[in-house]
C-alpha positions as CSV (number, residue, x, y, z in Angstrom):
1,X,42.8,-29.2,-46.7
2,X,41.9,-26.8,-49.7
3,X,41.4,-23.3,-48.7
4,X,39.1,-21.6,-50.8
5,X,39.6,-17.8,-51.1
6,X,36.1,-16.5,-50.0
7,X,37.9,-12.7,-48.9
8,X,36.6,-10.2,-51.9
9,X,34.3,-12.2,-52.9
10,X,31.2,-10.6,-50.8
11,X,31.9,-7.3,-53.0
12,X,31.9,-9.0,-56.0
13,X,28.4,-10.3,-55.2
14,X,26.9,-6.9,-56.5
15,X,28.2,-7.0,-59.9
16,X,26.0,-9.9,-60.6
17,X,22.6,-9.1,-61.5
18,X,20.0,-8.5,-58.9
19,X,18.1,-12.1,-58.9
20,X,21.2,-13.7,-58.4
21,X,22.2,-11.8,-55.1
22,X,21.0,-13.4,-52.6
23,X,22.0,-16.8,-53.8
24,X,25.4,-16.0,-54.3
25,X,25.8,-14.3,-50.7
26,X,24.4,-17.4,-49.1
27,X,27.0,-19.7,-51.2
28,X,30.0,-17.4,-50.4
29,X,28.5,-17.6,-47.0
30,X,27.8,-22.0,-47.1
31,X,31.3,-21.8,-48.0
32,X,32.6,-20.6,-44.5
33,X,31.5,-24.0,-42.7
34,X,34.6,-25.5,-44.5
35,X,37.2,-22.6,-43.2
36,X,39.1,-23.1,-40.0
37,X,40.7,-20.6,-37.6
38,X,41.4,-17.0,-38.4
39,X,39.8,-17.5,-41.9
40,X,36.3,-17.4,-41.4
41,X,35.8,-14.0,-39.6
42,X,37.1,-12.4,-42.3
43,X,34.7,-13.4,-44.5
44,X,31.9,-13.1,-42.6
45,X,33.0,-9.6,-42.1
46,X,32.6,-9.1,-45.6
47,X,29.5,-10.4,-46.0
48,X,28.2,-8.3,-43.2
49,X,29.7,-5.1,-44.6
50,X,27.7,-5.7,-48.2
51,X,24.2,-6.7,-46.1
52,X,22.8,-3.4,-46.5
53,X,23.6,-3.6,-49.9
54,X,21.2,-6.4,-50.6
55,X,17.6,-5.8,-52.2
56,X,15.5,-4.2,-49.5
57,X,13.4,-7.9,-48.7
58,X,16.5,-9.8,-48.2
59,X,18.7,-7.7,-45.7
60,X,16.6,-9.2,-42.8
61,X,17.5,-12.6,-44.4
62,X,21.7,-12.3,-44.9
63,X,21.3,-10.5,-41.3
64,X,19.7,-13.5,-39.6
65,X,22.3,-15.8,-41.8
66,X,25.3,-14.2,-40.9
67,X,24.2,-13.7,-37.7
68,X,23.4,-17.6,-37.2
69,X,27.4,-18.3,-37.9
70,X,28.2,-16.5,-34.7
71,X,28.6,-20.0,-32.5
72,X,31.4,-21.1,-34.2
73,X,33.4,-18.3,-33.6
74,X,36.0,-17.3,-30.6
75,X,34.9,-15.1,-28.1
76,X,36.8,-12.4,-29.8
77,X,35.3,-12.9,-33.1
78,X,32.2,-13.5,-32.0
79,X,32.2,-10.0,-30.7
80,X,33.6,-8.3,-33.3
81,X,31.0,-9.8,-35.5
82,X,28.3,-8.7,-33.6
83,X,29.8,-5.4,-32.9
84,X,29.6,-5.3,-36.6
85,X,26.0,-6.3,-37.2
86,X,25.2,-4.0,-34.4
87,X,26.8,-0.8,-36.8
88,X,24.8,-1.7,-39.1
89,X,21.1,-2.1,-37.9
90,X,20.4,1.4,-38.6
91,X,21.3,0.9,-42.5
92,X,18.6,-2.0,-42.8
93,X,14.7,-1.6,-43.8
94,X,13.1,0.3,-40.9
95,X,10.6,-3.0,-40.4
96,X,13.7,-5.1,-40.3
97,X,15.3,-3.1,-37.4
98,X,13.6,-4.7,-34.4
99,X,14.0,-8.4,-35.7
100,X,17.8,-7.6,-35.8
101,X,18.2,-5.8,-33.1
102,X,16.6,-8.6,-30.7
103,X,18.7,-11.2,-33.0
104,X,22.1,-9.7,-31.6
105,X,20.4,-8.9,-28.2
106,X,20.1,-13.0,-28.2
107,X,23.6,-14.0,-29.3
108,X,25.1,-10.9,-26.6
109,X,23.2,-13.2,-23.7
110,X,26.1,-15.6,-24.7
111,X,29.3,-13.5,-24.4
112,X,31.3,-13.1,-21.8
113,X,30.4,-10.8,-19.0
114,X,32.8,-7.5,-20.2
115,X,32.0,-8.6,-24.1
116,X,28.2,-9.1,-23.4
117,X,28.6,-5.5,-22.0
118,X,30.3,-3.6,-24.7
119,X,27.3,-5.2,-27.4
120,X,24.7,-4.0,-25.0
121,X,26.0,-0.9,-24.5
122,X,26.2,-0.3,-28.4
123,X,22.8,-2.0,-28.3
124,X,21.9,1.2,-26.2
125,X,22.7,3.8,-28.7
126,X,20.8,1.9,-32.1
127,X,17.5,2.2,-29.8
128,X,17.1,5.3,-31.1
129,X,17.0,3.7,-34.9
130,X,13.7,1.3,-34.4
131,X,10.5,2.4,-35.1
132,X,9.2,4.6,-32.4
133,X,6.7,1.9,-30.9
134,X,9.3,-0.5,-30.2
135,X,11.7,1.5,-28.9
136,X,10.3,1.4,-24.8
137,X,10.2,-2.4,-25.1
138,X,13.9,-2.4,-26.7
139,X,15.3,-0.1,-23.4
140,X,13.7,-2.9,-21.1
141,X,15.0,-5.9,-23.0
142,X,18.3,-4.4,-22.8
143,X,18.1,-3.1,-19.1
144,X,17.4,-6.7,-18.8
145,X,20.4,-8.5,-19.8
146,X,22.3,-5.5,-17.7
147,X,20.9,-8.2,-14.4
148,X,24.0,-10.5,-15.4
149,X,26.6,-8.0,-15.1
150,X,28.7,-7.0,-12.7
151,X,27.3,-3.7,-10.2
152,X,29.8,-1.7,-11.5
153,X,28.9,-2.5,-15.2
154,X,24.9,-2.4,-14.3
155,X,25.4,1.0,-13.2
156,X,27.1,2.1,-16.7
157,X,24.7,0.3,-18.7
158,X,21.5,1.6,-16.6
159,X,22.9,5.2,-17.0
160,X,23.2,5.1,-20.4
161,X,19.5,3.5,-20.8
162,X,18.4,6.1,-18.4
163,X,19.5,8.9,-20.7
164,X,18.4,6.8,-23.9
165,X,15.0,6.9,-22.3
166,X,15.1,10.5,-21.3
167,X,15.3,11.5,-25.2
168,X,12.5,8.8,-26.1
169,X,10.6,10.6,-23.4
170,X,11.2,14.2,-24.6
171,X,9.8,13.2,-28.0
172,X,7.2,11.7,-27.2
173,X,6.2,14.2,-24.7
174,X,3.4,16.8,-26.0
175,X,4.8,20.4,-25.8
176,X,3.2,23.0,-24.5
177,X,2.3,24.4,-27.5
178,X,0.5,21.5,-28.1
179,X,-1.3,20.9,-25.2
């Protein structure tokens, strides 16, 4: 089988001009179908790292399509991908945060028990990045996909959403100065 040598190309994506972006990232990114084994995580690490790079009304777009190759990865990769995407939420349009956010939330419900809880818990911690509005209903999607783990893990999990709540609480709270 030809191998095609996708790794570097994600970087050189940005040299081209900016209409031609996008296309070019979703070819590089067509292009992993026909990769087997240990070659196509690479790549679509790659990809993921130059996401936030993209004009601001396509990151939401080479999210979701990176994102979507997720299945046909290993368990292993398939976390480290979305471990990856995860790191990155923050870096995409603030109106695009919630949309990926919920999109890795998804793909964690299909790890594992100890991978599902490692993306949750970093899950946890980009709450805090979503617009303010959203960020109550992200705590309670997460808290429930903490129901599948085991008590042990719950109780890590529902700590660490406990305290995530506490600061959403404190800023949302009026001060005294203010009341």
């Amino acid at each position: 089988m030809l191998q095609i040598p996708l790794t570097g190309l994600a970087h050189v994506i940005f040299s081209l001009p900016k209409h031609n972006r996008i296309t070019a990232f979703n070819d590089v990114l067509a292009q992993t179908y026909v990769l087997e084994g240990d070659s196509k995580p690479p790549v679509l690490w790659e990809l993921t790292d130059t996401i936030h790079r993209m004009e601001e009304f396509y990151q939401v777009v080479a999210f979701n399509s990176v994102l979507a190759h997720t299945d046909a990865l290993n368990e292993e990769a398939r976390l480290t991908l979305l471990t990856e995407l995860t790191s990155i939420i923050d870096r995409l349009q603030e109106l695009d945060r919630s949309e990926a956010f919920n999109g890795v939330l998804t793909k964690a419900g299909a790890l594992n028990e100890d991978r599902r809880q490692i993306v949750l818990s970093e899950l946890a911690q980009k709450i805090y990045q979503l617009p303010e509005e959203e960020q109550m209903t992200a705590l309670s999607a997460v808290a429930a996909h903490a129901a599948g783990l085991k008590a042990s893990a719950q109780y890590n999990l529902l700590k660490e959403l406990d305290q995530v709540s506490n600061v959403i609480l404190e800023r949302i709270r009026p001060s005294a100065d203010e009341q």
